[in-house]
Rosetta silent file (secondary structure, phi, psi, omega in degrees, C-alpha in Angstrom):
SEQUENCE: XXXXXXXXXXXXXXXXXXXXXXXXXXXXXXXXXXXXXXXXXXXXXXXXXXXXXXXXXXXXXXXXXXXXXXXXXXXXXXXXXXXXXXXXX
SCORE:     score description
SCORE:     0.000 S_00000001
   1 L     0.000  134.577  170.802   12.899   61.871  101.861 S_00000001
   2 L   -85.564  179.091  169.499   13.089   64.843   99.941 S_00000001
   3 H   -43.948  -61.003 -179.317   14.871   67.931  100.551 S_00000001
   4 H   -33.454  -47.161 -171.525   11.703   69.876  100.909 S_00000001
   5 H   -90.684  -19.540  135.683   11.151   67.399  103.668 S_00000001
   6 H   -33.248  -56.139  179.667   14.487   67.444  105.292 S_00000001
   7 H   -61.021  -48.801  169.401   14.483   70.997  106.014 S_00000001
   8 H   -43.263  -66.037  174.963   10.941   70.737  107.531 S_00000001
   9 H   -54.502  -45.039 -143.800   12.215   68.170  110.156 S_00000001
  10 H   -74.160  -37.460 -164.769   15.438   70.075  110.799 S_00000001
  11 H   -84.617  -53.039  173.388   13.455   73.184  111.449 S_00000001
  12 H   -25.599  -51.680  164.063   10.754   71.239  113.454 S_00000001
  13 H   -29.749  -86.769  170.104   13.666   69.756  115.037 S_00000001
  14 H    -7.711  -68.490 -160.813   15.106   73.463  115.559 S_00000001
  15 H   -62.852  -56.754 -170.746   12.172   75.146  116.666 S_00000001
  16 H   -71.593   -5.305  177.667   11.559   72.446  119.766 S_00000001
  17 H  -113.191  -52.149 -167.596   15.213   72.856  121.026 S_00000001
  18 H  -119.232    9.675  177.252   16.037   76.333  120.536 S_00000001
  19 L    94.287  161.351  171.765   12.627   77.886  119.729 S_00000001
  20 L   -28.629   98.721  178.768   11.054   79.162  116.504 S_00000001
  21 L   -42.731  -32.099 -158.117   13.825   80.103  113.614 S_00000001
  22 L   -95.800   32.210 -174.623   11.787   83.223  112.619 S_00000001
  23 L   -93.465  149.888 -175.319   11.665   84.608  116.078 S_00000001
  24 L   -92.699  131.791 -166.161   13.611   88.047  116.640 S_00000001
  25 H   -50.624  -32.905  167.201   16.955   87.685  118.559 S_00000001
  26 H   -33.091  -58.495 -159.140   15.774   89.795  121.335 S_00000001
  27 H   -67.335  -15.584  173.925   13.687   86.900  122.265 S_00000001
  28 H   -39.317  -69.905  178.956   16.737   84.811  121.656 S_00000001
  29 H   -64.445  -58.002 -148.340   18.919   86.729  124.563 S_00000001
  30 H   -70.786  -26.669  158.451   16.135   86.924  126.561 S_00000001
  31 H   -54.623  -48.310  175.245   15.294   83.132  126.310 S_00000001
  32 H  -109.040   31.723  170.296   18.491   82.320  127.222 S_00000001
  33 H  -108.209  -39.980  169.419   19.119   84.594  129.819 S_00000001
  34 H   -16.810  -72.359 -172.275   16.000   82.783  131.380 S_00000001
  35 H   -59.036  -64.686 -164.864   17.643   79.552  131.261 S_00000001
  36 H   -70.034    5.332  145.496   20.736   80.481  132.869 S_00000001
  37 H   -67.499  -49.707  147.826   18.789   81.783  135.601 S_00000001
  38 H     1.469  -74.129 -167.322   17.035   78.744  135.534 S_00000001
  39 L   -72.666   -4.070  172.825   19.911   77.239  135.643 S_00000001
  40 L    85.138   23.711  160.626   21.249   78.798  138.982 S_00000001
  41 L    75.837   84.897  164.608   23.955   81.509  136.551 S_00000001
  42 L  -133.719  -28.269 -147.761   26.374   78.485  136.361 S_00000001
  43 L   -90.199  130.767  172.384   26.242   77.494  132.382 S_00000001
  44 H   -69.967  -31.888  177.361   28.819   78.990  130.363 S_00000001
  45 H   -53.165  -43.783 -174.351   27.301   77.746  127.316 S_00000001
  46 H   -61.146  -35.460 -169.647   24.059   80.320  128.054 S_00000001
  47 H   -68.979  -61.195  172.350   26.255   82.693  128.962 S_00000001
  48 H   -37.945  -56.008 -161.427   28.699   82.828  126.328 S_00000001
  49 H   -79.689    6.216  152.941   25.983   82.599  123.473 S_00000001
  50 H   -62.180  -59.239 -166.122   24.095   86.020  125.318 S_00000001
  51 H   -85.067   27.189  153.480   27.553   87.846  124.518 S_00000001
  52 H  -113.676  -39.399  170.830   27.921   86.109  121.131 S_00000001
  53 H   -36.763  -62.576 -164.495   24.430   87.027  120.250 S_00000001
  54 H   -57.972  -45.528  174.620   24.656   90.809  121.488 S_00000001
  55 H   -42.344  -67.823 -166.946   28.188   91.051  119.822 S_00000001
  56 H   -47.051  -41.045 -162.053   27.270   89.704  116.438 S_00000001
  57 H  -103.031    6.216  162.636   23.794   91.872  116.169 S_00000001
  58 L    45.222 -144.339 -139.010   25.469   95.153  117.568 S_00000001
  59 L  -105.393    5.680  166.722   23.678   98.245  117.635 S_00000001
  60 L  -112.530   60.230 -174.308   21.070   96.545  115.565 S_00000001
  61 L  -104.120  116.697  152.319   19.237   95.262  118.792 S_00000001
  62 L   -49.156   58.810  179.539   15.883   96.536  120.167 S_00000001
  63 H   -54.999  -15.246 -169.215   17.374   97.453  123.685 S_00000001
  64 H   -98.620  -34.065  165.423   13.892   99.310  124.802 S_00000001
  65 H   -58.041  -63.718 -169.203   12.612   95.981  123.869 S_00000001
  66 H   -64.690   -5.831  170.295   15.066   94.118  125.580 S_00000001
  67 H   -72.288  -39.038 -179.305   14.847   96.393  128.284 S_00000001
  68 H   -87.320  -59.482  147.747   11.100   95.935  128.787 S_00000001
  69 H   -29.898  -62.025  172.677   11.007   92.261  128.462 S_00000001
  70 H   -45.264  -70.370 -175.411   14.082   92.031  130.656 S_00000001
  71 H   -39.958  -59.353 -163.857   12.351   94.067  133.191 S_00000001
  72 H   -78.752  -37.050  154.873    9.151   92.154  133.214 S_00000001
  73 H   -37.834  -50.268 -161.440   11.285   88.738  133.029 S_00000001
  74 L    83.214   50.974 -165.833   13.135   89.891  136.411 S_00000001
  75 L  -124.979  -29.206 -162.217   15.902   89.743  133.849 S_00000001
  76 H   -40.833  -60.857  179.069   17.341   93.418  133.671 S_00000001
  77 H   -44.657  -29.948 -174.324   20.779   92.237  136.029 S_00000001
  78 H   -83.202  -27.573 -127.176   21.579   89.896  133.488 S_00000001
  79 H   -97.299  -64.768  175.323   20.761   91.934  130.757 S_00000001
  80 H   -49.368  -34.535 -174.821   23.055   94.931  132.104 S_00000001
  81 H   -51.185  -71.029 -139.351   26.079   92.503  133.295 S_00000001
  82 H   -59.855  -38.160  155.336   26.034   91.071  129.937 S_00000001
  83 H   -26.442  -94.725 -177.078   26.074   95.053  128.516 S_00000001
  84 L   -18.118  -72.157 -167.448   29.103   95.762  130.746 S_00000001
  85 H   -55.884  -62.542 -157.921   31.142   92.985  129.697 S_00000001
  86 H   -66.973   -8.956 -179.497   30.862   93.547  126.485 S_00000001
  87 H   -84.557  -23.618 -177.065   31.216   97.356  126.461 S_00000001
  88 H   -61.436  -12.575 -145.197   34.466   96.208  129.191 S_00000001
  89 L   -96.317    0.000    0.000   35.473   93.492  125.836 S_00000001
């Protein structure tokens, strides 16, 4: 296997587990604020990696996206806890 061809599975790989590498992190948080909704709000893993996303990408986040999505999701409470803590952080 070549490199070339390595990467391809890993991102194939990628893509079917956490979604599409080139996708913009909004859809990221908003993906996984799904699942732990999904998930009945229990998994720490979902949770934690909302408020590691939002931390890491700061102030360079489309909130009126994520606001709008969230909204249309039925997502907005998580979207705001996860605000709170982190302005609370």
């Amino acid at each position: 296997m070549t490199v070339l061809q390595a990467v391809s599975l890993a991102n194939g790989i990628a893509s079917r587990v956490w979604g599409p590498l080139d996708e913009p992190v909004e859809d990221t948080v908003l993906r996984k604020l799904q699942w732990y909704r999904d998930g009945g709000e229990v998994s720490d893993r979902q949770w934690s990696d909302v408020l590691g996303i939002l931390m890491a990408q700061g102030g360079r986040l489309d909130e009126g996206y994520l606001r709008q999505w969230s909204d249309a999701l039925r997502l907005s409470d998580l979207l705001d806890r996860a605000l709170r803590e982190l302005q609370g952080a």
